[in-house]
C-alpha positions as CSV (number, residue, x, y, z in Angstrom):
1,X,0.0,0.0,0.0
2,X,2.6,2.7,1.1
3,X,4.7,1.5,-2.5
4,X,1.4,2.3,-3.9
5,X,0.8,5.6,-2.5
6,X,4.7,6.4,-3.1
7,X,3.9,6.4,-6.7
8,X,1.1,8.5,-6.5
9,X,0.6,11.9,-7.2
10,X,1.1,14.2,-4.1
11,X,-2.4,15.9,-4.6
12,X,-3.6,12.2,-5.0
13,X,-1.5,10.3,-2.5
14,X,-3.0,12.9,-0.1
15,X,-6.8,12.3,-1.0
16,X,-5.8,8.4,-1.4
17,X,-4.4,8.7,2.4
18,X,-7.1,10.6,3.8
19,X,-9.6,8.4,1.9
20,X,-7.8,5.5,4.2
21,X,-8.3,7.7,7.5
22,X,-11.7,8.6,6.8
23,X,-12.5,4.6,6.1
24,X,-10.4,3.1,8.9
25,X,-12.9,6.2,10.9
26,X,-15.5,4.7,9.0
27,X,-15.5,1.0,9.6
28,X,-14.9,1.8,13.3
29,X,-18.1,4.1,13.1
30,X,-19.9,1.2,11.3
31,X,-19.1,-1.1,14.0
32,X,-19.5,1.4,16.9
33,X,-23.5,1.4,14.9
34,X,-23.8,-2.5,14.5
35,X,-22.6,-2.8,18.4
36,X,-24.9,0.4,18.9
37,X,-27.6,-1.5,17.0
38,X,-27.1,-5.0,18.8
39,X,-27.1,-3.3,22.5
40,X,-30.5,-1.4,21.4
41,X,-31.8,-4.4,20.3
42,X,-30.7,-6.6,23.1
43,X,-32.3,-3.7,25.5
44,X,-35.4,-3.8,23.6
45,X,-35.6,-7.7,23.6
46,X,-34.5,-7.3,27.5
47,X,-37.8,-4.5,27.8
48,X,-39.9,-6.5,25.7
49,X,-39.7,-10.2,26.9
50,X,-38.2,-9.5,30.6
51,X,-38.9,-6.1,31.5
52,X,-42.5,-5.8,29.9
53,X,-43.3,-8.9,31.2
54,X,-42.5,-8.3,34.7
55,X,-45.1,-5.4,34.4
56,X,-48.0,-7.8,32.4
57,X,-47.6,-10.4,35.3
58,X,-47.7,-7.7,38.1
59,X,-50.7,-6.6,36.0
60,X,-52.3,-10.3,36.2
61,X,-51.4,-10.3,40.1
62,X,-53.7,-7.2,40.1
63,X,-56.3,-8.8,38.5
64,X,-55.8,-12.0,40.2
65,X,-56.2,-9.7,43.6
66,X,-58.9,-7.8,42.1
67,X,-60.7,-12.0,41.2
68,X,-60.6,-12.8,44.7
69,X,-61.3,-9.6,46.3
70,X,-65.0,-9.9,44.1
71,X,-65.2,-13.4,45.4
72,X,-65.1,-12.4,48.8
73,X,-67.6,-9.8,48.1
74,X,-69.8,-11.8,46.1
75,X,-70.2,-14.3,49.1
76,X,-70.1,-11.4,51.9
77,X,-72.6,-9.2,51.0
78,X,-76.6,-10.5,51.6
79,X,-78.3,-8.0,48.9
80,X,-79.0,-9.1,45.3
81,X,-78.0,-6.4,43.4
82,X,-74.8,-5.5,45.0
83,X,-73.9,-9.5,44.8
84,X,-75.0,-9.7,40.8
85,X,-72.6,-6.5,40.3
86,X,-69.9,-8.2,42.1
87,X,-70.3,-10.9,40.4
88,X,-69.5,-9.1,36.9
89,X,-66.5,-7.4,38.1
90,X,-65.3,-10.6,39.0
91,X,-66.1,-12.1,35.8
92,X,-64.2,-8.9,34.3
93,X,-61.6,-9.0,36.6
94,X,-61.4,-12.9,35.3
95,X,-61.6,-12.0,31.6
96,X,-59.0,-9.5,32.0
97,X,-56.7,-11.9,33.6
98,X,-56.3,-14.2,30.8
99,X,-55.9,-11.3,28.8
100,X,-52.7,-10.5,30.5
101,X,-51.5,-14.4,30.5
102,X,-52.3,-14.0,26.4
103,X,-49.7,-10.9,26.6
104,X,-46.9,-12.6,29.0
105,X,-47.3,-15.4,27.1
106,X,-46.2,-13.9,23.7
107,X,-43.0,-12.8,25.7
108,X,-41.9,-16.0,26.3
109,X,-38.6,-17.4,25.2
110,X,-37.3,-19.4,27.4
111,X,-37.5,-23.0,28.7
112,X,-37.2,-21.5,32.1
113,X,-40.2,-19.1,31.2
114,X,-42.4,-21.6,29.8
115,X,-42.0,-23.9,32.5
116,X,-43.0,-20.8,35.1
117,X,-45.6,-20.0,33.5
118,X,-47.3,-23.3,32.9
119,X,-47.5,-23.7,36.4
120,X,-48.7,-20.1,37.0
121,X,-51.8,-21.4,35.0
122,X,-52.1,-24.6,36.2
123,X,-52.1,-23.0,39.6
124,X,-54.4,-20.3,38.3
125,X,-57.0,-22.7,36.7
126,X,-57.0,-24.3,39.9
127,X,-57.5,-21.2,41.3
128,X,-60.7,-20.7,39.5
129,X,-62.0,-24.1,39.6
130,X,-62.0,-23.6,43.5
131,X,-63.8,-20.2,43.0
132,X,-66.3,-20.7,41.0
133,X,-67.7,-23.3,43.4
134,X,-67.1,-20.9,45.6
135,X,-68.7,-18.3,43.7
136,X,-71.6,-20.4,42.7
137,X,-72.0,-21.6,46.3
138,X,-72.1,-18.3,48.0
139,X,-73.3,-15.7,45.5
140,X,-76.4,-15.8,47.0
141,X,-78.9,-14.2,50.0
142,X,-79.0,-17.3,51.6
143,X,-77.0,-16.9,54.4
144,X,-76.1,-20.9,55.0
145,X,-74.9,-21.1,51.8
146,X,-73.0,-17.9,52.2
147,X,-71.4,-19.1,55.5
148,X,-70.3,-22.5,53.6
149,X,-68.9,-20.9,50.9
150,X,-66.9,-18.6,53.3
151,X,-65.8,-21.8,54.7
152,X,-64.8,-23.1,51.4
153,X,-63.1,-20.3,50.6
154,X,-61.3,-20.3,53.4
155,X,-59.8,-23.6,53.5
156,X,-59.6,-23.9,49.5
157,X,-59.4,-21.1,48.0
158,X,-56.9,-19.6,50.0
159,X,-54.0,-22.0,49.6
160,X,-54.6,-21.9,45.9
161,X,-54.5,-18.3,46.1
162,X,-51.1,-18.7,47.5
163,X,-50.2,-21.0,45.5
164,X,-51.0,-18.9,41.9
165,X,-49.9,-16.1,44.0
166,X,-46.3,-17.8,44.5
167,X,-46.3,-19.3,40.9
168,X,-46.6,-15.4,39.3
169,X,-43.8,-14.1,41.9
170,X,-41.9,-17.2,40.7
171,X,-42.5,-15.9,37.1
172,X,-41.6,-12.5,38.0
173,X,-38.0,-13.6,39.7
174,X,-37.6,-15.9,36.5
175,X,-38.2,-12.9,34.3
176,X,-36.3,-10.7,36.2
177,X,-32.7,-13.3,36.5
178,X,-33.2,-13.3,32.9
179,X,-33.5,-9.6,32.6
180,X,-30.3,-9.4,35.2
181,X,-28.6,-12.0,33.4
182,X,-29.7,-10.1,29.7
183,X,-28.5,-6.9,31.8
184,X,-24.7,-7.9,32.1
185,X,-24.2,-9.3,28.7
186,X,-25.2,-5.9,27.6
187,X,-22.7,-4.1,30.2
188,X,-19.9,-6.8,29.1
189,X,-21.4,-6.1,25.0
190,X,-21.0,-2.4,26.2
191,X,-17.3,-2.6,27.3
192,X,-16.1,-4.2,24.1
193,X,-17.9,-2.2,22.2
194,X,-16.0,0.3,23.7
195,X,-12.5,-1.4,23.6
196,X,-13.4,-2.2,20.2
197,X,-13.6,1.5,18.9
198,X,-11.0,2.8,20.9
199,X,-9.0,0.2,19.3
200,X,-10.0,0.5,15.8
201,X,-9.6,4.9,16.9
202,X,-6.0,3.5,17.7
203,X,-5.4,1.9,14.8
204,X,-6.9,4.2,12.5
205,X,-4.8,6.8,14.2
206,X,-1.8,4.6,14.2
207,X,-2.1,3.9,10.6
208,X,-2.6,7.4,9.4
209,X,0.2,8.8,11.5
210,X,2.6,6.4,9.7
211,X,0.7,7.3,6.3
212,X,1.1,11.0,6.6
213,X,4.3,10.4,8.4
214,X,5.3,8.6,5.3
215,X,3.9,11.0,3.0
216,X,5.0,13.9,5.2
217,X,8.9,12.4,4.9
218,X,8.6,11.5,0.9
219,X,7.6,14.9,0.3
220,X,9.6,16.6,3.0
221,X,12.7,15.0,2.4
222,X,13.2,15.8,-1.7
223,X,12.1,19.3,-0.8
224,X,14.9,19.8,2.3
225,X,17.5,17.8,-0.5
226,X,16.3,20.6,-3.4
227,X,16.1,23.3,-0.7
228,X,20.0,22.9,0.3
229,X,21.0,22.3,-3.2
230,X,19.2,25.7,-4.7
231,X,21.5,27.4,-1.9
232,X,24.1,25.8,-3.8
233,X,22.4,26.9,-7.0
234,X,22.4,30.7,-5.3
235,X,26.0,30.5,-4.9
236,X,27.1,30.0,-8.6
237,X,27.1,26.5,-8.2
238,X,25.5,24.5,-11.5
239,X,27.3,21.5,-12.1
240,X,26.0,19.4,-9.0
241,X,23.6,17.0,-9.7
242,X,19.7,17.9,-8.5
243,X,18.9,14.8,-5.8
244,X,17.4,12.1,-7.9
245,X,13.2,11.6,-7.0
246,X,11.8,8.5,-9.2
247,X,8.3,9.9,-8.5
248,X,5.9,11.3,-11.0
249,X,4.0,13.6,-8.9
250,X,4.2,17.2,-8.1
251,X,7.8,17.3,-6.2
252,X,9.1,15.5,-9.2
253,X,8.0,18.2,-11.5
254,X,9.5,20.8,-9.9
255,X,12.8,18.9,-9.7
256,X,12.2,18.7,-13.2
257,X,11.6,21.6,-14.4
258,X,14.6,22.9,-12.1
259,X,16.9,20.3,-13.9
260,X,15.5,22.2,-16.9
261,X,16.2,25.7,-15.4
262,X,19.4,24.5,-14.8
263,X,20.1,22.9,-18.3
264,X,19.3,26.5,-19.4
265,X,21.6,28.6,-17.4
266,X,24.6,25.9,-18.0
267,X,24.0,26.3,-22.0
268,X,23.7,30.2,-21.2
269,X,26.6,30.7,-18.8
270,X,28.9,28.6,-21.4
271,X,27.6,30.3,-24.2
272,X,28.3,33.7,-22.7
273,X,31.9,32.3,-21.1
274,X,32.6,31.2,-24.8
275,X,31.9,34.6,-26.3
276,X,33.4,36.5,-23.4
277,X,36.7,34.9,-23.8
278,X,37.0,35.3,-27.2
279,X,36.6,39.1,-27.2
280,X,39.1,38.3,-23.8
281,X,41.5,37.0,-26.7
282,X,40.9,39.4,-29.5
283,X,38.4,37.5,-31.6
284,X,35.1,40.3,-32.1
285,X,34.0,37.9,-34.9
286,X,31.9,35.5,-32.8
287,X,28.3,34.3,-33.1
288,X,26.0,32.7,-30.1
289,X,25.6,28.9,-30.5
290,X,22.3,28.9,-28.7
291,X,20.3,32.0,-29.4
292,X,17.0,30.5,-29.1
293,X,17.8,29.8,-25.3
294,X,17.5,33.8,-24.6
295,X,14.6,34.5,-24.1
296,X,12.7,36.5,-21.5
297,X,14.6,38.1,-19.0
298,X,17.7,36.8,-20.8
299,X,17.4,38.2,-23.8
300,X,18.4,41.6,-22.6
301,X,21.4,39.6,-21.6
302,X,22.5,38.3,-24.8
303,X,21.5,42.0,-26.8
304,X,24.1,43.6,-24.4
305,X,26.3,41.7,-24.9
306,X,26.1,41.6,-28.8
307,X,25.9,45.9,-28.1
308,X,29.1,45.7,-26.5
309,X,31.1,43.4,-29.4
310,X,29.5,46.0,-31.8
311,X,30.8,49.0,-30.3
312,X,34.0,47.3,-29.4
313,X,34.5,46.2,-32.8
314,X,33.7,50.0,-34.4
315,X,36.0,51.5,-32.1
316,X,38.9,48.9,-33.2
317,X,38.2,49.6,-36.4
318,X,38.4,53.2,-36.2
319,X,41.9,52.6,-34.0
320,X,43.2,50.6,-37.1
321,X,42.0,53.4,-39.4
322,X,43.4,55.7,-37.5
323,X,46.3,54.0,-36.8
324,X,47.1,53.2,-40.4
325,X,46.8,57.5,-40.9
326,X,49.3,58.0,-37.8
327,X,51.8,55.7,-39.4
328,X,51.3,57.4,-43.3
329,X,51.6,60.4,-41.5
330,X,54.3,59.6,-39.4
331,X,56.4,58.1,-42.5
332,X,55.7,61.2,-44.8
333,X,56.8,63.8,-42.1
334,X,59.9,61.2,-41.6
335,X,60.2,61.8,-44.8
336,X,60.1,65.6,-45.4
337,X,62.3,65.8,-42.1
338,X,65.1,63.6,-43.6
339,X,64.3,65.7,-46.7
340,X,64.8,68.8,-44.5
341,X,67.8,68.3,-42.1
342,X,69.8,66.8,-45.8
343,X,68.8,70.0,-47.5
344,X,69.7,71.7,-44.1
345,X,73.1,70.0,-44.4
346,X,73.6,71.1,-47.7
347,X,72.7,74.7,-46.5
348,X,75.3,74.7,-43.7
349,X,77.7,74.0,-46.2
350,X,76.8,76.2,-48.8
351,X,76.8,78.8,-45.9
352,X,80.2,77.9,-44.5
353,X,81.9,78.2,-47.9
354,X,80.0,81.3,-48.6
355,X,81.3,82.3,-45.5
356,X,84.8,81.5,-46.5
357,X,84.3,83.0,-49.5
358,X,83.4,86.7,-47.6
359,X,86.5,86.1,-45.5
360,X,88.5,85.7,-48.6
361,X,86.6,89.0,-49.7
362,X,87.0,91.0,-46.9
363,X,91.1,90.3,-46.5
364,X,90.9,91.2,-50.2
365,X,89.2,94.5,-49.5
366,X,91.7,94.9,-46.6
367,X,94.8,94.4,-49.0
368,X,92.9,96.6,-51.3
369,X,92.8,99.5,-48.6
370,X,95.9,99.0,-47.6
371,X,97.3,99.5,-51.4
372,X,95.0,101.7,-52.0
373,X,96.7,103.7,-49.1
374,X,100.0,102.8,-50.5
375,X,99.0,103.9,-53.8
376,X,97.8,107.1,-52.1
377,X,100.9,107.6,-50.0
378,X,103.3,106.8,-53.2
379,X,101.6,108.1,-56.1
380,X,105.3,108.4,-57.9
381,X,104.6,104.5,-58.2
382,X,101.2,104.7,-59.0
383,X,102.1,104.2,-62.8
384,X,103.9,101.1,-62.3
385,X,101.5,99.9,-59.5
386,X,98.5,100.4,-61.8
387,X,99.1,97.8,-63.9
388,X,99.1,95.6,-61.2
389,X,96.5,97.3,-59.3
390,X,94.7,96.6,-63.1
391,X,95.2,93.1,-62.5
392,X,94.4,92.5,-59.1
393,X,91.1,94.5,-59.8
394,X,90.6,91.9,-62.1
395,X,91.1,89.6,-59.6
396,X,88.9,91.3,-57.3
397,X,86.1,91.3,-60.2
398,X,86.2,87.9,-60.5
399,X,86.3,87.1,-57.0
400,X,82.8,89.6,-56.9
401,X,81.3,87.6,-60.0
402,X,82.3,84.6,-57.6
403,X,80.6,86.1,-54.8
404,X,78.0,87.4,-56.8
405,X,77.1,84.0,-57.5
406,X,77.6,82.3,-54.5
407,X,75.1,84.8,-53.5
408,X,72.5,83.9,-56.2
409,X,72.9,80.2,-54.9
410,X,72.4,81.3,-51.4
411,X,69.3,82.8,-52.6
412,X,68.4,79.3,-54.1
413,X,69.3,77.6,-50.8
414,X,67.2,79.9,-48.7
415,X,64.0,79.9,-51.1
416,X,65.0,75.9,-50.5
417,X,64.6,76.4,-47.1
418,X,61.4,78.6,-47.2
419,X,60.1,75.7,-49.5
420,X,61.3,73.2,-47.2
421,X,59.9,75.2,-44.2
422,X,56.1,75.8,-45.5
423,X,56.3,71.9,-46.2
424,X,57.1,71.1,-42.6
425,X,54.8,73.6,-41.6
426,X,52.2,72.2,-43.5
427,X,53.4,68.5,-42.5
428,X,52.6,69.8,-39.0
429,X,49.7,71.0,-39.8
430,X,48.1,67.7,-41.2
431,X,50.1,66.1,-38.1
432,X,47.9,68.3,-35.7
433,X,44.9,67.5,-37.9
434,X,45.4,63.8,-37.4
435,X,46.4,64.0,-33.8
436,X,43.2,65.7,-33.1
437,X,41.5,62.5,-34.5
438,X,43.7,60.2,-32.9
439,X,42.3,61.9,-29.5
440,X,43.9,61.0,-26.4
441,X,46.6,58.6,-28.6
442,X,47.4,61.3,-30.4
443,X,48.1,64.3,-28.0
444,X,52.1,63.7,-27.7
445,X,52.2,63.7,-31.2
446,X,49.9,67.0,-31.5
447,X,52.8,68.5,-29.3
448,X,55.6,67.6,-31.2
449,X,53.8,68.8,-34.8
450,X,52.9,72.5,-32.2
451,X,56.9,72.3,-32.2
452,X,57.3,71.5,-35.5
453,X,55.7,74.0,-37.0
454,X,57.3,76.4,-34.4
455,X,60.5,75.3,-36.3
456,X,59.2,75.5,-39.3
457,X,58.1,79.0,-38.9
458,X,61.7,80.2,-36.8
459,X,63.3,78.7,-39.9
460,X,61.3,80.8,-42.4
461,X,61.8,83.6,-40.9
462,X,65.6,83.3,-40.1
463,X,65.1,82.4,-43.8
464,X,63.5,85.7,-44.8
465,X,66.0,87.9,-42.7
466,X,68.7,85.9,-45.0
467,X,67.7,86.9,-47.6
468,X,67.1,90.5,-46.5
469,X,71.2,89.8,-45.6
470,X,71.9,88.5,-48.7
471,X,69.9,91.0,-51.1
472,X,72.2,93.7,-49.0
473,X,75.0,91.5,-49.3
474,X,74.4,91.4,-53.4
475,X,73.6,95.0,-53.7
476,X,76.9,96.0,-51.9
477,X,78.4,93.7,-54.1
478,X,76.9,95.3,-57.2
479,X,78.6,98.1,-55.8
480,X,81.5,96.7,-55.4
481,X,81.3,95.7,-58.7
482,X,80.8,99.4,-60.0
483,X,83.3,100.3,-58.1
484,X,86.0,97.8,-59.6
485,X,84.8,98.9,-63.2
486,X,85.4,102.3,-62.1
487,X,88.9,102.0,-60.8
488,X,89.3,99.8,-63.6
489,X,88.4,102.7,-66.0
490,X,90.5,104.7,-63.9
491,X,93.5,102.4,-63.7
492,X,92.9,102.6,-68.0
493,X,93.4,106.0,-67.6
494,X,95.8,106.0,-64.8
495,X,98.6,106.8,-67.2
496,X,96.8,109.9,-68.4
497,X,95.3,111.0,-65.2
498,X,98.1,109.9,-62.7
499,X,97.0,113.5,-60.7
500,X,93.8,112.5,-60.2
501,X,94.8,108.9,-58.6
502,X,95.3,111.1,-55.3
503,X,91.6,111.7,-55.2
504,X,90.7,108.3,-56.5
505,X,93.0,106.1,-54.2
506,X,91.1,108.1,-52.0
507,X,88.1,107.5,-53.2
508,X,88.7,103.6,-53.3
509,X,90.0,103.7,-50.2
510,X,86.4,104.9,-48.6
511,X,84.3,102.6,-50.5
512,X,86.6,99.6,-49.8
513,X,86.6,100.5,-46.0
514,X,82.5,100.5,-46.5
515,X,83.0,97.4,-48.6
516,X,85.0,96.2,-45.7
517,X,82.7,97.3,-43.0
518,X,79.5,95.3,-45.6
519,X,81.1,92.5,-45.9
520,X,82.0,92.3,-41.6
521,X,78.0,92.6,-41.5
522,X,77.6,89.9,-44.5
523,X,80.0,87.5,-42.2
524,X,78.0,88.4,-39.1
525,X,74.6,87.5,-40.5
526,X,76.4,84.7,-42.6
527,X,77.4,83.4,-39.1
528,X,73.7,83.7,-37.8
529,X,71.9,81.9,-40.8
530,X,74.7,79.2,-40.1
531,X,73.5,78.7,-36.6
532,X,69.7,79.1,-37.8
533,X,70.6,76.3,-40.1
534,X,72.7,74.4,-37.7
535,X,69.8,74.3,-35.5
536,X,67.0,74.1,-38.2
537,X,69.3,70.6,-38.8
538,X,69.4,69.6,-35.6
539,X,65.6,69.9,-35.5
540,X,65.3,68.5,-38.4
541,X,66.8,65.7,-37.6
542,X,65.0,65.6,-34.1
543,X,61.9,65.6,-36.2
544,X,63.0,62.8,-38.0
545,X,64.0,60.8,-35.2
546,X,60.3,61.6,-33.4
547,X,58.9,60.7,-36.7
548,X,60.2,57.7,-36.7
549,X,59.6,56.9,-33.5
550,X,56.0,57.5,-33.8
551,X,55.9,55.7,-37.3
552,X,57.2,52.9,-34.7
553,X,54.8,53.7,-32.5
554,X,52.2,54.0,-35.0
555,X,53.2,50.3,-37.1
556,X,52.9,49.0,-33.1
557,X,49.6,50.4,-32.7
558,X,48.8,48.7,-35.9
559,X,49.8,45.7,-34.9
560,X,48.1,45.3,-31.5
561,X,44.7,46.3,-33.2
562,X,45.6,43.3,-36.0
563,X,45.6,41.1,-33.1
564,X,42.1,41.3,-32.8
565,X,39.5,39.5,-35.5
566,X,37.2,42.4,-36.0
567,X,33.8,41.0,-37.8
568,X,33.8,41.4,-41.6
């Protein structure tokens, strides 16, 4: 029965178990009835042949006493009338007498009964025989007969008045053992009907404390097992095993559809570990394996997380895109730096032998004071000195037409370097550009293009005031020039105008001293465009290096954002 009701459904094992209670209750209720039913009946046999009967054969003792009181009146009394009426109430009194005897004897059952009352009416008839001769003999006037039937009555009818009188009490006292005998087999019927129930209560309770015990523990106990393992479950744990029930009822569904909860949030939890770790390691091109397990209150879940390898993928992308700018950036400015600081190279060279060059010029205007002073202070030589003064001017007019155009190139090499500068200056400013869309990866390298094109613009103007040297530099020159034709002229006519050397030498004197003086001025900004360039190289090639170190930076940048598998 208990395997049975194991197998059961809870809602049915319970209705099943309290159908059991309610007919273990019920067969003890049924018997409590029949024993309930067999003690009434018992007490209404004991009322109707013992008690009943005790009253029917007082009754009959009444009317027996009521028989012989009318005799004695009958045979007393000496008027007619008063005799005849006697006489009918004794007749009645008779009459109802057998009546009762009819009744008691219906209520006999017994041997014991049946032989009482047999010799209750033997006695009785007895009885009556003796009376009606009485009766007969002394329901009369005559007072002889009267006094004979006294007589008669007195010596016959008594003692069998006695003895029917003593054979009714003898069939009360039977009645009455039987009733006291009837009596205690109901008290002992009452006791075990008693015991009975309370042991059939007992063992109804018995039996449905150990069924809802046992139902009580088979659902109990899976519950307290599934109760300790969802605190498990609460604390991240989800590969322990549920506790196994074999039951199909309601506790086995839940563990069921828990097992199934469970199943879920393990194919969940690995899906999202799977994807997680694959972004963790640089793959963005992933795909869930079970999308049609998110749904609900999970699929908010899975669309975050599909959000967040969307965005992360865009800004990669936009990393390696900008990336791949910062590096063609950073190669071109490399580029135009290297460009720069070579052509800056170039420039300090051109500068130092230009620079040369003046010093050549200006000891050359010094010797040419200090003849012309000599030619001043001996003008007796002047004619012989003139040729070679005619010569050394023509010395000194190539070395201007040198100068001259050394002067043109340094014009080259500076609108060079005004080139080179607006490049830089403009390579800075597409540096700044792309460091401002770099952002934060970008900002060291927006400093270093701010310096750049600091450079860039020092450099063009150091340039510009160059120039501004060099365009005086070239018109003094011209000068110069003008000034050797003239004394060349001069020195022509030297022979012919030997008096006006005096004022000539003097003349050539001045303008070499201011030649002189131009050219000190020439070698002093010389020496400042060769610093300008010195240092133009040396950030040049500072700019260069920081190119190349963020064209480093930049292929590095590039190469951590190729780690990652961005989605197609």
């Amino acid at each position: 029965m208990f395997e049975k009701l194991e197998k059961m459904r809870v809602q049915q094992r319970l209705t099943r178990s309290s159908l059991i209670t309610v007919m273990i209750a019920g067969v003890a209720a049924v018997i409590a009835a029949i024993f309930l039913f067999i003690i009434g009946n018992r007490y209404n046999y004991v009322l109707t042949y013992y008690a009943f009967p005790q009253g029917d054969t007082g009754l009959a003792m009444q009317e027996l006493a009521d028989v012989r009181s009318a005799t004695r009146g009958a045979i007393g009394y000496d008027e007619a009338n008063r005799i005849e009426q006697i006489v009918a109430t004794h007749d009645e009194a008779v009459t109802a007498l057998w009546e009762k005897l009819a009744v008691i004897e219906e209520t006999l059952v017994s041997k014991e009964d049946r032989q009482a009352y047999n010799e209750a009416v033997s006695a009785l008839e007895e009885y009556l025989e003796v009376d009606t001769r009485v009766l007969k003999m002394g329901a009369t006037t005559d007072e002889a007969l009267s006094k004979q039937a006294q007589n008669l009555a007195f010596e016959e009818l008594a003692p069998a008045y006695t003895k029917v009188h003593a054979a009714f009490e003898h069939l009360m006292e039977t009645n009455i053992a039987k009733g006291d005998q009837m009596q205690g087999y109901l008290k002992w019927l009452q006791i075990f009907l008693i015991i009975g129930i309370v042991v059939i209560l007992a063992i109804a309770y018995v039996v449905a404390t150990k069924i809802g015990t046992k139902i009580a523990m088979g659902i109990a106990k899976p519950l307290h097992e599934l109760s300790e393992r969802l605190e498990t479950f609460a604390q991240g744990d989800l590969t322990s095993p549920f506790p196994e029930y074999q039951n199909d009822d309601e506790v086995g569904d839940m563990l069921k559809a828990v097992n199934d909860t469970t199943g879920k949030l393990s194919l969940i939890f690995a899906d999202l570990e799977k994807l997680l770790g694959d972004m963790a390691d640089g793959n963005f091109n992933i795909r869930t394996s079970c999308e049609e397990e998110y749904v609900g209150d999970y699929e908010p879940l899975l669309l975050a997380i599909r959000k967040m390898n969307r965005q992360m993928d865009e800004t990669l992308k936009e990393v390696r895109a900008a990336s791949e700018m910062v590096s063609a950036g950073a190669s071109n400015l490399a580029e135009a730096s290297q460009a720069l600081a070579e052509g800056a190279t170039d420039q300090a060279a051109s500068v130092e032998e230009m620079q040369a060059t003046i010093d050549e010029i200006t000891s050359g205007l010094e010797r040419t004071v200090e003849e012309v002073n000599e030619a001043y202070e001996e003008a007796e030589r002047v004619a012989a000195a003139a040729e070679t003064s005619r010569t050394e001017m023509g010395v000194m007019t190539d070395a201007m037409e040198r100068i001259s155009e050394t002067s043109l190139k340094i014009g080259s090499v500076i609108t060079e370097i005004e080139d080179i500068a607006s490049q830089t200056n403009l390579l800075s400013l597409n540096a700044s550009i792309e460091a401002a869309r770099a952002g934060e990866a970008g900002r060291g390298f927006a400093v270093v293009a701010d310096q750049i094109r600091t450079l860039a613009e020092q450099s063009a103007k150091a340039a510009v005031n160059t120039r501004e040297l060099i365009e005086g530099s070239i018109r003094e020159i011209e000068i110069g020039n003008e000034a050797a034709e003239r004394t060349a002229d001069v020195l022509a006519k030297v022979v012919e105008a030997i008096h006006a050397i005096a004022q000539t030498s003097k003349s050539l004197s001045e303008n070499s001293t201011q030649q002189a003086e131009s050219m000190e001025q020439a070698d002093a900004g010389i020496s400042r465009i060769s610093e300008v360039v010195q240092s133009n190289s040396a950030t040049a090639q500072e700019a260069s290096a920081t190119s190349e170190e963020l064209s480093a930076q930049a292929t590095s940048m590039d190469e951590l954002v190729g780690q990652f598998r961005l989605r197609e």
